[in-house]
C-alpha positions as CSV (number, residue, x, y, z in Angstrom):
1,X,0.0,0.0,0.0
2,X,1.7,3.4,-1.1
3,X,1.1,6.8,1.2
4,X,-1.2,9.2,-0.3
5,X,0.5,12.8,-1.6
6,X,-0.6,16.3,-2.0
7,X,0.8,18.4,-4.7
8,X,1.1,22.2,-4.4
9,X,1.8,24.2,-7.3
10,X,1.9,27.8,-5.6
11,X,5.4,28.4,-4.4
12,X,4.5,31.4,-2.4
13,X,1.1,30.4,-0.7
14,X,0.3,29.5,2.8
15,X,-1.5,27.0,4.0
16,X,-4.7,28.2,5.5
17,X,-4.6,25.7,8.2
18,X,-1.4,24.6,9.2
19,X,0.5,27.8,8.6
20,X,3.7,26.7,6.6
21,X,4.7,28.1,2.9
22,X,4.1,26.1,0.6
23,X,6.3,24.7,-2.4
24,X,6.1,23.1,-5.8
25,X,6.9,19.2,-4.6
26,X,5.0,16.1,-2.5
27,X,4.4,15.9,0.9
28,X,3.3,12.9,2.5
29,X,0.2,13.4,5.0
30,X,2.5,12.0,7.6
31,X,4.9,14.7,7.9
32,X,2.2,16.9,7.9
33,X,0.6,15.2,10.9
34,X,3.8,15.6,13.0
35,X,3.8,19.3,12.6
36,X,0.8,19.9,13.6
37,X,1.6,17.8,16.7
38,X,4.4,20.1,17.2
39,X,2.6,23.0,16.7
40,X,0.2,22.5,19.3
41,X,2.7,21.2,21.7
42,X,4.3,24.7,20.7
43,X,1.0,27.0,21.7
44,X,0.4,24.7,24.9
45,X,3.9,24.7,26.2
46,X,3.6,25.5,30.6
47,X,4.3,28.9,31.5
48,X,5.0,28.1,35.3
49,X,8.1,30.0,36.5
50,X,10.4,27.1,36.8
51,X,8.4,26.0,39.0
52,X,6.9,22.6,37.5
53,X,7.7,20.4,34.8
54,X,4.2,19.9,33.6
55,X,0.9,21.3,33.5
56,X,-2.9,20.6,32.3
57,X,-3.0,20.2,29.1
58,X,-6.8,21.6,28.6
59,X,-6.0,24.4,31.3
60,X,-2.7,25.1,31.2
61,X,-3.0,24.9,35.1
62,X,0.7,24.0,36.4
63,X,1.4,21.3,38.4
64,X,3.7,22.9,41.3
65,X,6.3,20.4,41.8
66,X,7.7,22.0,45.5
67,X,5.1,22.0,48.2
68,X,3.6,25.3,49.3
69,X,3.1,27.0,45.6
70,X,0.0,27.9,44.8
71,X,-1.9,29.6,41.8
72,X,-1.9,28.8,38.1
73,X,1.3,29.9,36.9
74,X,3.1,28.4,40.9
75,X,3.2,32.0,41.6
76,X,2.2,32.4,44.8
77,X,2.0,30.9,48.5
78,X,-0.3,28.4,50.3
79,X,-1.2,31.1,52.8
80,X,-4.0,29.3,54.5
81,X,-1.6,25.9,55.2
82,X,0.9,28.4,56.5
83,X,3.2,28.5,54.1
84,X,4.7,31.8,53.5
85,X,6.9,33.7,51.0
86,X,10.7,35.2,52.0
87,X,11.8,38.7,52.1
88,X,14.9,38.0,50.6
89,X,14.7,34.4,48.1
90,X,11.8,35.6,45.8
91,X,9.9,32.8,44.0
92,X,10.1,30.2,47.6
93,X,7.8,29.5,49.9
94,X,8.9,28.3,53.1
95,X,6.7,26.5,56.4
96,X,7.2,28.5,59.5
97,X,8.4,25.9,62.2
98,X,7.3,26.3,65.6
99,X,9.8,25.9,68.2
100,X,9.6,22.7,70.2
101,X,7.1,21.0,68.6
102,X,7.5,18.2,66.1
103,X,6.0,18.3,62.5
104,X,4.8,15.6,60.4
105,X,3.7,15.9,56.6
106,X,2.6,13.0,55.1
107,X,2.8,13.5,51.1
108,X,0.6,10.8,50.4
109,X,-2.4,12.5,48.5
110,X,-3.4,12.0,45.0
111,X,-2.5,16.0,44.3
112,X,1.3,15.3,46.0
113,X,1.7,12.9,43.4
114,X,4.3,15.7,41.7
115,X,5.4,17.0,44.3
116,X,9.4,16.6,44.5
117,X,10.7,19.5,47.0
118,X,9.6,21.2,50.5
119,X,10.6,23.9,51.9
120,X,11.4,24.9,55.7
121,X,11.9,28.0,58.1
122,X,12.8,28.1,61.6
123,X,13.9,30.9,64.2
124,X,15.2,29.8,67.6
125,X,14.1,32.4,70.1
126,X,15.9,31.6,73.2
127,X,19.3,33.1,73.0
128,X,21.2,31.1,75.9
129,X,19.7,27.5,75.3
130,X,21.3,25.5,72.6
131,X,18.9,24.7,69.1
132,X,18.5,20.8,68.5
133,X,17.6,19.7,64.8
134,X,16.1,16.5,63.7
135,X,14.8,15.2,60.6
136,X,13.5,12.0,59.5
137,X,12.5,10.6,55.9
138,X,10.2,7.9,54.8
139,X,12.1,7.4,51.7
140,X,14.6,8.6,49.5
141,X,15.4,11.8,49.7
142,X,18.1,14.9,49.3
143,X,18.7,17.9,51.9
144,X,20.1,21.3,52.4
145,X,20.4,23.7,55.1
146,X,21.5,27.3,55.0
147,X,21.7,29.9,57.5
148,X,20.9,33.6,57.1
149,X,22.1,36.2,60.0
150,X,21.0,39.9,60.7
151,X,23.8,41.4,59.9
152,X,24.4,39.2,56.7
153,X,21.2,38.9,54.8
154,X,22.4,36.3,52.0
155,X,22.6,32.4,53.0
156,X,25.1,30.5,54.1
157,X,25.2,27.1,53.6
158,X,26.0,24.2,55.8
159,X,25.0,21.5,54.8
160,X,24.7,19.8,51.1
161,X,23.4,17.2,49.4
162,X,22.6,15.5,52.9
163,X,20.7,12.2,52.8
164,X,17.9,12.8,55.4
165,X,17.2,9.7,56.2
166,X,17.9,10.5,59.8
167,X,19.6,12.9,60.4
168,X,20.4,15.2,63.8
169,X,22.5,18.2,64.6
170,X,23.0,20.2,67.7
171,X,23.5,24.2,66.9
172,X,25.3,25.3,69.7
173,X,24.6,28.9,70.9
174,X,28.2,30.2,70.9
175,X,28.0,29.9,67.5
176,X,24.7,31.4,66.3
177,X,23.3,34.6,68.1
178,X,19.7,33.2,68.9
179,X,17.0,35.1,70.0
180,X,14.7,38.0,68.6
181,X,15.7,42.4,69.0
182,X,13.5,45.3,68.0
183,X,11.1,42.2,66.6
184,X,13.5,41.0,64.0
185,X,15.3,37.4,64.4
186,X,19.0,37.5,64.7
187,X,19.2,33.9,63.3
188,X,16.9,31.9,60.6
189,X,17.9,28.4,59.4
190,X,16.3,27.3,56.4
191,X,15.7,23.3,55.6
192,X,15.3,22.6,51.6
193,X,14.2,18.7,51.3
194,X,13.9,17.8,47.3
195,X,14.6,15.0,44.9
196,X,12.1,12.6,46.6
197,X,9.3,11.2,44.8
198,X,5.6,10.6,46.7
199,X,4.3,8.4,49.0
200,X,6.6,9.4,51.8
201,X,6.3,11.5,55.1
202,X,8.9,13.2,56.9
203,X,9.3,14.0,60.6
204,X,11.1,17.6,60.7
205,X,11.5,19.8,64.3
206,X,13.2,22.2,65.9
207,X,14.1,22.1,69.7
208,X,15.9,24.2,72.5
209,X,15.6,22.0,75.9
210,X,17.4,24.3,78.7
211,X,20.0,21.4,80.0
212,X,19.5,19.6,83.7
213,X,21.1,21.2,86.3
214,X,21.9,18.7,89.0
215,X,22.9,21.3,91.5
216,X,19.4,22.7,91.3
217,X,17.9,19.7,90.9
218,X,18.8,18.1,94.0
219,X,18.0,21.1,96.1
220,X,14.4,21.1,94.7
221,X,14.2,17.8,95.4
222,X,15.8,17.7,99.1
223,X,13.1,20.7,99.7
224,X,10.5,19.1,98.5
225,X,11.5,15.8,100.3
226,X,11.6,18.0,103.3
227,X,8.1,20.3,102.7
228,X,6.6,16.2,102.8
229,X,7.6,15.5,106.1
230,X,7.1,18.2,107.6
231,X,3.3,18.2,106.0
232,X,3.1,14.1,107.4
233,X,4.6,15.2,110.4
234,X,1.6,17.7,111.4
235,X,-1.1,15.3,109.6
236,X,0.4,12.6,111.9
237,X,-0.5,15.4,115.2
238,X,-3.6,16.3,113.9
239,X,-4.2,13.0,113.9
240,X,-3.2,11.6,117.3
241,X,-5.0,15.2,118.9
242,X,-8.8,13.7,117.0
243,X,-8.2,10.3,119.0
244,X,-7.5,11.4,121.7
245,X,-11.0,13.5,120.9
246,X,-13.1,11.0,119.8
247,X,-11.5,8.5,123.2
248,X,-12.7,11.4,125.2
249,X,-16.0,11.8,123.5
250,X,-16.7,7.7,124.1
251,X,-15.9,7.8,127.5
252,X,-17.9,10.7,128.0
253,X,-21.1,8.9,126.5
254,X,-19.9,5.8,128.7
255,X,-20.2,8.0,131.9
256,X,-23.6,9.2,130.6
257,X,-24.8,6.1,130.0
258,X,-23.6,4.4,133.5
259,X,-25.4,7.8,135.0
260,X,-28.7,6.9,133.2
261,X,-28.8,3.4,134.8
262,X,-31.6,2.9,137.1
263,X,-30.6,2.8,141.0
264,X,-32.4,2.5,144.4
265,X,-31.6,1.7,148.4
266,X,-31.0,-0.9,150.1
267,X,-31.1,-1.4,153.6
268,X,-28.9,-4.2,155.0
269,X,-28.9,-5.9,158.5
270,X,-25.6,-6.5,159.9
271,X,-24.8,-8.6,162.9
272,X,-22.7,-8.7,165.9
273,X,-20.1,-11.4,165.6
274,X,-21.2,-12.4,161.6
275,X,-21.0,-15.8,162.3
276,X,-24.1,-16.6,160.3
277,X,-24.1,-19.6,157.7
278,X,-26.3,-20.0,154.8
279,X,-26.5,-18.9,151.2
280,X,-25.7,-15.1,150.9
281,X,-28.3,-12.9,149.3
282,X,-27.6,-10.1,146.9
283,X,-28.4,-6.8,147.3
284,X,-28.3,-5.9,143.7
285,X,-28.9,-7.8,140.7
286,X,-28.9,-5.9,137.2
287,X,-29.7,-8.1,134.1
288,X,-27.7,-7.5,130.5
289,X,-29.0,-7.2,127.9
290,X,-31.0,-10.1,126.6
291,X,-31.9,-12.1,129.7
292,X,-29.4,-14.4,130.1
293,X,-26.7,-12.6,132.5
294,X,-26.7,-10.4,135.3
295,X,-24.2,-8.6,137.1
296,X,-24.7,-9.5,141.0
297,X,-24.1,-7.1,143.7
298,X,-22.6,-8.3,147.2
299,X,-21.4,-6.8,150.8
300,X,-18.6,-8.1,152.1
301,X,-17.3,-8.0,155.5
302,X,-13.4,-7.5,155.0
303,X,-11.0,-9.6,157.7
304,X,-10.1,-8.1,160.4
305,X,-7.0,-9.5,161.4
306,X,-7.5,-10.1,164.9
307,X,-9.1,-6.5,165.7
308,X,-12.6,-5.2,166.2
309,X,-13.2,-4.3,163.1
310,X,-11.3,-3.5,159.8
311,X,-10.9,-0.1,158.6
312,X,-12.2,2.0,156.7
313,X,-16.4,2.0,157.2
314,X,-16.7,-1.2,159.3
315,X,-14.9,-3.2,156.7
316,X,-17.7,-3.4,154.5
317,X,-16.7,-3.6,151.0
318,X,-19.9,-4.2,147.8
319,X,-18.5,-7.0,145.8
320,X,-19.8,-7.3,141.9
321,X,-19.5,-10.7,139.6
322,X,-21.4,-11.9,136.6
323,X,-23.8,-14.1,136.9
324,X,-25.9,-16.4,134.4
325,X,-29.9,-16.5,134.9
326,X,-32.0,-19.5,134.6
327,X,-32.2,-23.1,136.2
328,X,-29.2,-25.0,136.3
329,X,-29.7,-28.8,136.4
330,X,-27.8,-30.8,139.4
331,X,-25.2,-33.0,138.7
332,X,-27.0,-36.8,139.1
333,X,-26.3,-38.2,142.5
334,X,-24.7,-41.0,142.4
335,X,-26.0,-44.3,144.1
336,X,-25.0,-46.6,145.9
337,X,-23.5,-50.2,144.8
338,X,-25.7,-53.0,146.3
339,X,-23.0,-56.1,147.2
């Protein structure tokens, strides 16, 4: 099968459609579909400010390849995620980092899927305490960090090409004036993370820890140790002073309670010599509670010991015991053996 040709006989036309002069010999419909191809690709090419490699190709809307672009054309900042633009590097946009606080941005979405760079910004603010960075990637993935002073406005790099994988560096503050005057920072560091390609999440923070100072540390603690015994010391008073309350308060309610009992008189017959047998007789019996015990109530002549009588009162004494009430069966007498 042979290619179809067109023949043009006006050397100085143009073609009404594709644009191209014309001359007197064959073109093959091939080579005329190729630059139209081209032509298009020419009218459509991405105007985004170096700042993507591609774009939609029935918009023309770029597809921002560093995190924190925004707009058609990649020309401006993600305001409303935080990201924000530099006084100095035009064109970046940088996430502010928070001091002492950990970040985590997971690149995972459908519309990271050309991302390749990220930007970060971070100004330590306590001028005696050292700065810790860490960093930590998911995946593959390049770093730099730069530097930029008050008095120096251009960066300084100090690190390149870094693999952040892990990585962790201590800033030390005899080296970098931390801290904020006449509400300007005296030192930024700025983190650029590229050459990584989505899914991946990275793990970036800033930290200034003041260090443990045993000296102080102890003298809390021996204080503190201190302020506790003292505090169980008096709770332990306090304590013993409400017993000895509430042993006070029973014994008061005892008393009250022994004053309450019924009482009455007795009149008692003594005689000369007290040589009188038989069973003795009470002169009080109070029952318990329940019926079943008593308390029994006795006067006793005390010995005399070869005198009249023994001192004090006649040597008359009120004896108590307890007693149990009922009838109490007698023992079975035994009887005698018939031989």
């Amino acid at each position: 099968m042979y290619a179809r040709v067109h023949e043009q006989t006006a050397p100085l036309c143009v073609h009404p459609i594709y644009r191209y002069p014309l001359v007197r010999k064959r073109i093959h419909y091939a080579e005329l579909l190729q630059e139209r191809e081209a032509q298009e690709v020419r009218e459509h090419t991405c105007s985004c400010n170096a700042q993507a490699v591609s774009c939609a190709a029935d918009t023309g809307r770029c597809y921002c390849s560093t995190k924190g672009l925004a707009g058609d054309r990649c020309d401006k900042c993600d305001n409303t995620n935080h990201y924000h633009a530099d006084v100095y590097n035009k064109g970046a946009c940088y996430y502010d980092l928070a001091v002492d606080y950990q970040f985590t941005f997971n690149l995972s979405k459908k519309e990271d899927r050309h991302l390749s760079a990220i930007n970060f910004r971070n100004a330590p603010v306590k001028p005696d305490v050292d700065a810790d960075f860490s960093i930590t990637c998911s995946a593959h993935a390049r770093m730099n960090l730069t530097v930029r002073t008050r008095a120096d406005p251009a960066e300084r790099t100090l690190f390149s090409d870094l693999n952040c994988t892990n990585f962790r560096y201590k800033f030390a503050k005899s080296e970098h004036a931390f801290g904020v005057e006449d509400n300007v920072t005296l030192t930024t560091f700025f983190v650029y993370v590229y050459d990584f390609r989505p899914p991946l999440w990275i793990q970036i923070s800033f930290s200034q820890y003041p260090k443990l100072n045993l000296q102080q540390f102890f003298i809390t603690f021996s204080s503190c140790f201190l302020l506790l015994l003292l505090v169980a010391a008096a709770l332990w008073k306090i304590k013993q002073k409400y017993d000895i309350y509430r042993r006070r308060q029973r014994l008061f309610v005892e008393m009250e309670q022994m004053a309450s009992r019924p009482f009455s008189q007795v009149c008692v017959e003594l005689e000369k010599g007290g040589g009188g047998v038989g069973v003795p007789a009470p002169v009080a019996l109070e029952p318990c509670r329940g019926g079943r015990a008593a308390v029994l109530s006795l006067l006793v002549r005390l010995p005399t010991g070869g005198t009249g009588r023994a001192p004090p009162l006649g040597g008359l004494a009120v004896a108590s015991a307890l007693v149990t009430l009922g009838h109490h069966h007698a023992p079975p007498a035994k009887r005698p053996r018939h031989r």
